[in-house]
C-alpha positions in Angstrom: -18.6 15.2 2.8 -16.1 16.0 5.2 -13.0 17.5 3.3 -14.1 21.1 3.6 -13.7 24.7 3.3 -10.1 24.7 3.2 -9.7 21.9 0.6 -11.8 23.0 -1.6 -9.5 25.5 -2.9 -6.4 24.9 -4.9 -3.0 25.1 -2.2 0.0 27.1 -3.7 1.6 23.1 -4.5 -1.7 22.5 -6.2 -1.6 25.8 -8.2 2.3 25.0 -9.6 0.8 21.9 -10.8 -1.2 23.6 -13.7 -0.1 23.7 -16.7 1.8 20.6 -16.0 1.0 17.0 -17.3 -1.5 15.4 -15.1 -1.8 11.6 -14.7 -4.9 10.3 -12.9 -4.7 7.7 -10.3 -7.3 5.8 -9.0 -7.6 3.3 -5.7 -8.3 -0.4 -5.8 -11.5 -1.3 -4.1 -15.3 -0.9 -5.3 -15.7 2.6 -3.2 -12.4 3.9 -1.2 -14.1 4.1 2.4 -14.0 0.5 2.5 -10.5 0.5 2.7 -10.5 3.5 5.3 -13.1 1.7 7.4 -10.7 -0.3 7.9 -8.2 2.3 9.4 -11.0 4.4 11.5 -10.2 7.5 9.0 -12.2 10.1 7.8 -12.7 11.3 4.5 -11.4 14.8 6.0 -8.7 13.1 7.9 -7.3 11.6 4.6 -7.4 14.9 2.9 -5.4 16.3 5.4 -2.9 14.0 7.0 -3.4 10.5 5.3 0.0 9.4 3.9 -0.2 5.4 4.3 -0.5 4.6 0.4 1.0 3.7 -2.7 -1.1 6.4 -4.6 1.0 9.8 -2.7 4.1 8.2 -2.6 3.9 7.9 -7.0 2.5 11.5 -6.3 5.1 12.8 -4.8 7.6 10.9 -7.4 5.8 12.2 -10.3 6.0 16.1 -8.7 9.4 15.6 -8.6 9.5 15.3 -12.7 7.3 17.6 -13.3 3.9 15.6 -13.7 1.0 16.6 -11.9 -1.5 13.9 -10.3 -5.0 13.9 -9.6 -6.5 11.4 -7.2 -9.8 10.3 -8.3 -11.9 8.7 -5.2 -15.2 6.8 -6.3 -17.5 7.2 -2.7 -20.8 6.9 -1.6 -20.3 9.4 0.6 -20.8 12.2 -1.5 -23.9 12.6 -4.1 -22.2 15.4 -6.5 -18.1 15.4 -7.5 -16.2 17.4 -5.0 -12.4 18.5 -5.4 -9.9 18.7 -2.5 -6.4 18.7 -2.2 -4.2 16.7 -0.1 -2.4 18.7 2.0 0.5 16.4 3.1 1.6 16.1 -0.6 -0.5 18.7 -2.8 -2.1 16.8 -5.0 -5.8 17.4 -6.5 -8.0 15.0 -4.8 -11.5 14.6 -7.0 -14.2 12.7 -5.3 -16.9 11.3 -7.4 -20.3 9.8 -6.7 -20.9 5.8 -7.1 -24.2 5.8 -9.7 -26.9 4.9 -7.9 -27.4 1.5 -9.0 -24.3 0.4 -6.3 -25.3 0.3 -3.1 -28.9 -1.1 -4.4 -26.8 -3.7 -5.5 -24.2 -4.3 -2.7 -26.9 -4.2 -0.2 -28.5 -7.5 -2.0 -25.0 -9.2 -2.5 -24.8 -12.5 -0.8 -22.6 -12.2 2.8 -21.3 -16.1 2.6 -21.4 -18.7 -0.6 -24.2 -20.4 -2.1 -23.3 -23.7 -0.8 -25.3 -25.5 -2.8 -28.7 -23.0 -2.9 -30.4 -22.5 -6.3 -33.8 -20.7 -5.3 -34.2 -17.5 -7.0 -33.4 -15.2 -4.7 -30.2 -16.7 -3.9 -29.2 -16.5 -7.4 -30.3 -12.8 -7.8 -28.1 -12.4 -4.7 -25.1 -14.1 -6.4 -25.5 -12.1 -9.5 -25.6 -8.8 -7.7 -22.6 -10.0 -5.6 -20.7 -10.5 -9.4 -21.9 -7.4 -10.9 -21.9 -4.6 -7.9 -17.6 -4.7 -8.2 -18.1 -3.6 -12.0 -20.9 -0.9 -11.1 -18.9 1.2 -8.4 -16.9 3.3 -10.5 -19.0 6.1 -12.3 -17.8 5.8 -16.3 -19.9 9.1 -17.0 -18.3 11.3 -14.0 -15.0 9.9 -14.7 -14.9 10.4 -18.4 -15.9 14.0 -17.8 -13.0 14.6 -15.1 -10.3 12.8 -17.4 -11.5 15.1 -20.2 -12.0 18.5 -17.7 -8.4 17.7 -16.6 -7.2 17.0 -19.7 -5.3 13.9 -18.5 -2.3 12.2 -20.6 -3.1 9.0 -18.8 -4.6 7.0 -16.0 -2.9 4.8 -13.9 -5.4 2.3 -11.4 -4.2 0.3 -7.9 -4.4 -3.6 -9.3 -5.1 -5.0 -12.6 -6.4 -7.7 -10.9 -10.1 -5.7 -10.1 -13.1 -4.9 -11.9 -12.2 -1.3 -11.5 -9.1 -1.8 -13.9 -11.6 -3.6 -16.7 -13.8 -0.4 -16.2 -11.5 2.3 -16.9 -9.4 0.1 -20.0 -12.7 0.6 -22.0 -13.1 4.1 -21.2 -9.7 4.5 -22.2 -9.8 3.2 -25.3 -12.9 4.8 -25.9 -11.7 8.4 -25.4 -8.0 7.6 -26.4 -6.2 8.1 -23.2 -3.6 5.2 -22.2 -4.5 3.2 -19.3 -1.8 1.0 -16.8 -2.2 -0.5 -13.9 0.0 -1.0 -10.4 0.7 -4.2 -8.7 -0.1 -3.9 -4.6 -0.8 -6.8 -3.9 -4.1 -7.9 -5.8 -3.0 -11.0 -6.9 -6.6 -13.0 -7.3 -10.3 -12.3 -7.7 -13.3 -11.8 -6.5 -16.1 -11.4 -9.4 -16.8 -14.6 -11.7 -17.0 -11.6 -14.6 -13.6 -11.1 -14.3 -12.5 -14.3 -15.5 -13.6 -13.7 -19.3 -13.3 -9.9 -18.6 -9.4 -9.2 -17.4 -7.2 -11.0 -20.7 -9.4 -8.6 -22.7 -8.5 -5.9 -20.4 -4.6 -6.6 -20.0 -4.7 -6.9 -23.8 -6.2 -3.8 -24.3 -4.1 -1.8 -21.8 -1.3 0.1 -22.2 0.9 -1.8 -20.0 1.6 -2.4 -16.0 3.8 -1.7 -13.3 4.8 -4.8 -11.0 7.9 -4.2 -8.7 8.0 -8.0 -7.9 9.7 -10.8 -10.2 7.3 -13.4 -8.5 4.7 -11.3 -9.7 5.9 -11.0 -13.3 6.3 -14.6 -13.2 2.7 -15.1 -12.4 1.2 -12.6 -15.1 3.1 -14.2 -18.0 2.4 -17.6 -17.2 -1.7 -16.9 -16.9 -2.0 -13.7 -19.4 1.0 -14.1 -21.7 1.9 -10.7 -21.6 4.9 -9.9 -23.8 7.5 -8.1 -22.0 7.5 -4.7 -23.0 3.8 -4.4 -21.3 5.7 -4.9 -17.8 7.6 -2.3 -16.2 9.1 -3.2 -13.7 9.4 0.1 -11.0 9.6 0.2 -7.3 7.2 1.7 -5.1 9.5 4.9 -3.7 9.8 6.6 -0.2 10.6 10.3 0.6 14.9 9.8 1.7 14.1 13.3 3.8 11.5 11.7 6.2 12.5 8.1 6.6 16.2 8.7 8.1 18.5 7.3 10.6 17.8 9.3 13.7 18.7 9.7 17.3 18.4 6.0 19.1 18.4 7.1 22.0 15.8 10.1 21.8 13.8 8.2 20.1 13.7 5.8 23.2 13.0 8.0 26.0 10.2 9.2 24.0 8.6 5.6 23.9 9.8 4.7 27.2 12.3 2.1 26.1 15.6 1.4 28.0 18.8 2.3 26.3 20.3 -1.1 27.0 17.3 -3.0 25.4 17.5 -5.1 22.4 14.7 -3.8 20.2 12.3 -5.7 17.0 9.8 -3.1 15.3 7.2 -3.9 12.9 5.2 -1.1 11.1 1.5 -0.9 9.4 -1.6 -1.8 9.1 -3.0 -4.4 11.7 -4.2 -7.4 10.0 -2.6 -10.5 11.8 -3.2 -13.5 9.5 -2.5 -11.5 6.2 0.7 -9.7 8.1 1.7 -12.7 9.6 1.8 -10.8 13.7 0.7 -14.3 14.9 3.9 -15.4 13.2 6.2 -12.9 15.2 4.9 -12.8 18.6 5.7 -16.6 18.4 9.4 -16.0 16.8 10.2 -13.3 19.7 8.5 -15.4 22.4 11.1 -18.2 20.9 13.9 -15.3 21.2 12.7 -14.5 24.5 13.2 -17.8 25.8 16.5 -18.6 24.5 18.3 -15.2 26.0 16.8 -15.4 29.8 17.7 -12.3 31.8 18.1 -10.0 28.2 16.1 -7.0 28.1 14.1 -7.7 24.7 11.4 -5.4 23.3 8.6 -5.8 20.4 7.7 -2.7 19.2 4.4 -2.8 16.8 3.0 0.5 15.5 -0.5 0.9 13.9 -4.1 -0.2 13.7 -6.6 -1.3 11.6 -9.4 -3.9 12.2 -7.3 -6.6 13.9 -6.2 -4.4 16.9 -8.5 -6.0 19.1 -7.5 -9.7 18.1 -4.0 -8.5 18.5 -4.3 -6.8 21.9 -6.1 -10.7 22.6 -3.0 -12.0 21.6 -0.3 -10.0 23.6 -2.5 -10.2 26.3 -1.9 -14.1 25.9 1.5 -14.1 25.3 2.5 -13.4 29.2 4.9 -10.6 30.0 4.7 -6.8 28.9 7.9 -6.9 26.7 6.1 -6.1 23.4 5.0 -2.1 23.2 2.1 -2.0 21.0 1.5 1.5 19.6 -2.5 1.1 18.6 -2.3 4.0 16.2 -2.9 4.9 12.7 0.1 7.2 12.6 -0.6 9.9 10.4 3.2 11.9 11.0 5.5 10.4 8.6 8.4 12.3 10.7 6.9 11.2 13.8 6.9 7.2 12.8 10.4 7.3 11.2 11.4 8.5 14.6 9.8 4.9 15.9 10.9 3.3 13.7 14.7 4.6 15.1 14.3 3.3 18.6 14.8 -0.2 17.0 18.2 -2.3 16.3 16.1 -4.5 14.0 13.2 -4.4 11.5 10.9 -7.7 11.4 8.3 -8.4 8.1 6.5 -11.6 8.4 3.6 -10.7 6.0 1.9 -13.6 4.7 0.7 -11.7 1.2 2.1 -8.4 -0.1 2.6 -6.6 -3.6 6.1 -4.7 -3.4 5.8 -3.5 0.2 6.9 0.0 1.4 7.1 -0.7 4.9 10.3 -2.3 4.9 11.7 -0.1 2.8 10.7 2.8 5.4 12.8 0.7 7.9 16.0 0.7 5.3 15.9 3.9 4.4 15.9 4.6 8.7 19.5 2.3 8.4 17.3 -1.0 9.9 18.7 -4.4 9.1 15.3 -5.6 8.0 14.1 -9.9 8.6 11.6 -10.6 6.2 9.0 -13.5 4.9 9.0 -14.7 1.1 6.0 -12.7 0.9 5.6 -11.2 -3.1 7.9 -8.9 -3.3 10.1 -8.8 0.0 13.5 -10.3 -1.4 13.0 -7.7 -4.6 12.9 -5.2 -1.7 15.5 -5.7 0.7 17.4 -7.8 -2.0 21.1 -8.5 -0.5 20.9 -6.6 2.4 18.4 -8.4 4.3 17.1 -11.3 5.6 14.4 -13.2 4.1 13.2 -16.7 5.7 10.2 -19.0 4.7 6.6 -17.8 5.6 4.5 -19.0 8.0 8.4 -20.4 9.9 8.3 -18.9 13.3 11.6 -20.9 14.1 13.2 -19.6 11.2 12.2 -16.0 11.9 13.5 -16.2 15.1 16.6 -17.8 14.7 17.4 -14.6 12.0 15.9 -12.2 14.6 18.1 -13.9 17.7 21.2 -14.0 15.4 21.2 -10.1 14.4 20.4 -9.4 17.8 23.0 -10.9 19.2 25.5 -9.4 16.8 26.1 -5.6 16.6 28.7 -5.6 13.9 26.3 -7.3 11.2 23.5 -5.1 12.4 25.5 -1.8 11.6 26.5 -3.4 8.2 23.4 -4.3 7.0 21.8 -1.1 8.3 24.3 1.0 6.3 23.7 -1.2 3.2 19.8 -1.3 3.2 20.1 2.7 3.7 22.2 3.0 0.4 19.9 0.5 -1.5 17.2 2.7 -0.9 19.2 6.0 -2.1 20.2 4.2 -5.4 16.5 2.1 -6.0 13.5 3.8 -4.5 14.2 7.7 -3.7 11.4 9.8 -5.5 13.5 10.9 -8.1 14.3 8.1 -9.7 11.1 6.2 -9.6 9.8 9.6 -10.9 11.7 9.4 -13.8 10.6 6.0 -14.3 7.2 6.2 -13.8 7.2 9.6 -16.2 9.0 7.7 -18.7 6.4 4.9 -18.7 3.4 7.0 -18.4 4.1 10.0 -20.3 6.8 8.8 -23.3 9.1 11.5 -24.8 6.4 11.5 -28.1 3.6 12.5 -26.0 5.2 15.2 -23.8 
């Protein structure tokens, strides 16, 4: 396991934690290094400088009420539960073994569909494909940290996800309440889960979904009544993600002052975050403003980069910048994110993203897709166009570009909207109130 000496002791954040109420959180997925795969982190790199997710920045919100959080990270890369601490934010990290049953299983899931195969193997293949998402979280080391931590609830990443079925009966089963998060896991991938998840949304305690779409989509298939759906913003630290000095920020990245600027920020998937989308809209911006200096800046990686890189290579001249990083430095990617005069989003498939509100809190005029949850984030400030509508996108990005006065506008009004809706205190307060109601505090 690689978080080690150092983050196996408490740090002094950690220490002023206890005593406080501590809610648990735990990751979507059937074991958390298949999502950081994905990124090319380390288990010791997310311990210390990790900061890309959902689950620190409700840490860091909670902190600021006065609730502790512990991370709980079901791996197969440990074999006995180790604690850490995540240096970036302070909150407990626990990391807990996968029972052995779960990578028997995984490794005799079927890679592709049936199509049409009904010899016995196959089947045994299918079923273990079905049952390995349910067997990846450990209900025995898990009820023994919930109870060792004495935690007042647990919150999980989807309610969509076996994981989420899981931990509601071990809720009810030793009393503690049990929500869920929207990010983005709108479907499903086990055919247990059809019978399995109205039993578990019945059974929960309730669920936080930051996008009307969303809400829209849960009552019409589950019928949850309306006090089971809170509906709270993901938040973003208002210290790190500033406005900043353009022009600093520039030089650094080897821009020219006088260029027109489009940034993009996250992890590098180009169908689901719609890249293909946008380096056909600026292309289309390109062409229309011959001898303008234009720039695409993209920042980050993850297991597209190479189809990307394929794809700027493609595109002709070296106007887009692409930073092939997983940046780590908060302060550092703000400061990117300032070289820009506009902020594009055309994800295909979100939950409430955060990446656009980084860019409004850093006073960008953000252009987004009708992705879930982009017009409840950006809401009058921005910019939102159809999916999958290059023309469209770039006709919004041309148009800001060409006009400073509307830029500075709309930066100024996506910074305050982010002040009044996601700074850490008030989905903090939001998020305590849900979790931890003034009877149980």
């Amino acid at each position: 396991m690689a978080p080690a000496d150092a983050s196996t002791k408490p740090s002094e954040r950690d220490r002023a934690g206890i005593g406080a109420a501590t809610v648990a959180l735990l990751p979507w997925g059937d074991v958390f290094h298949d999502f950081l795969d994905r990124l090319g982190v380390s288990l010791d790199a997310f311990c210390s400088e990790f900061t890309g997710s959902w689950m620190f920045g409700y840490a860091a919100a909670l902190r600021q009420v006065g609730v502790r959080t512990l991370v709980i990270v079901p791996t197969t890369s440990v074999d006995e539960p180790r604690r850490a601490v995540h240096r970036p934010t302070g909150a407990a990290l626990l990391f807990l073994p996968t029972p052995g049953m779960f990578p028997w299983l995984r490794a005799r899931s079927l890679g592709a569909r049936l199509d049409g195969r009904r010899d016995i193997g196959s089947l045994a293949r299918a079923a273990a494909t079905h049952v390995a998402p349910y067997v990846g979280t450990p209900p025995i080391g898990l009820a023994r940290a919930l109870r060792r931590e004495r935690c007042v609830a647990l919150l999980c990443q989807e309610y969509e996800s076996p994981r989420f079925d899981v931990c509601v009966a071990l809720g009810r089963a030793l009393r503690i309440p049990v929500y869920a998060t929207f990010q983005g896991g709108d479907y499903q991938m086990s055919r247990l889960e059809r019978p399995l998840r109205p039993l578990a949304l019945r059974g929960c305690n309730g669920i936080v979904v930051g996008a009307r779409s969303e809400i829209e989509r849960v009552g019409r298939r589950y019928r949850l009544p309306d006090g089971k759906i809170a509906r709270i913003a993901n938040p973003v630290d208002l210290s790190v993600w500033a406005p900043g000095d353009r022009l600093s920020s520039r030089h650094d990245l080897g821009l020219s002052a006088d260029a027109s600027v489009v940034a993009w920020h996250g992890q590098v998937q180009v169908w689901r975050k719609g890249l293909d989308v946008l380096l056909e809209a600026f292309r289309r911006v390109e062409a229309t403003r011959p001898g303008r200096e234009l720039r695409l800046l993209l920042v980050g990686s993850g297991e597209d980069a190479p189809e990307l890189r394929r794809r700027i290579g493609k595109a002709g001249p070296p106007s887009v910048l692409f930073v092939d990083e997983w940046v780590q430095d908060r302060a550092r990617l703000a400061r990117m994110l300032g070289a820009a005069d506009v902020y594009a989003f055309p994800s295909r498939h979100e939950g409430l993203p955060v990446a656009p509100v980084e860019a409004m809190a850093c006073g960008l005029p953000v252009v987004g897709a009708d992705a879930s949850g982009v017009a409840d984030a950006v809401g009058e400030t921005g910019i939102v166009v159809p999916r999958n509508d290059a023309p469209a996108l770039a006709a919004a990005l041309g148009g800001l570009l060409d006009d400073a006065e509307r830029r500075r506008e709309l930066g100024n009004a996506t910074r305050r909207r982010v002040e009044e809706r996601f700074g850490l205190d008030a989905v903090g307060a939001q998020l305590r109130d849900l979790l931890i109601p003034a009877s149980r505090r």
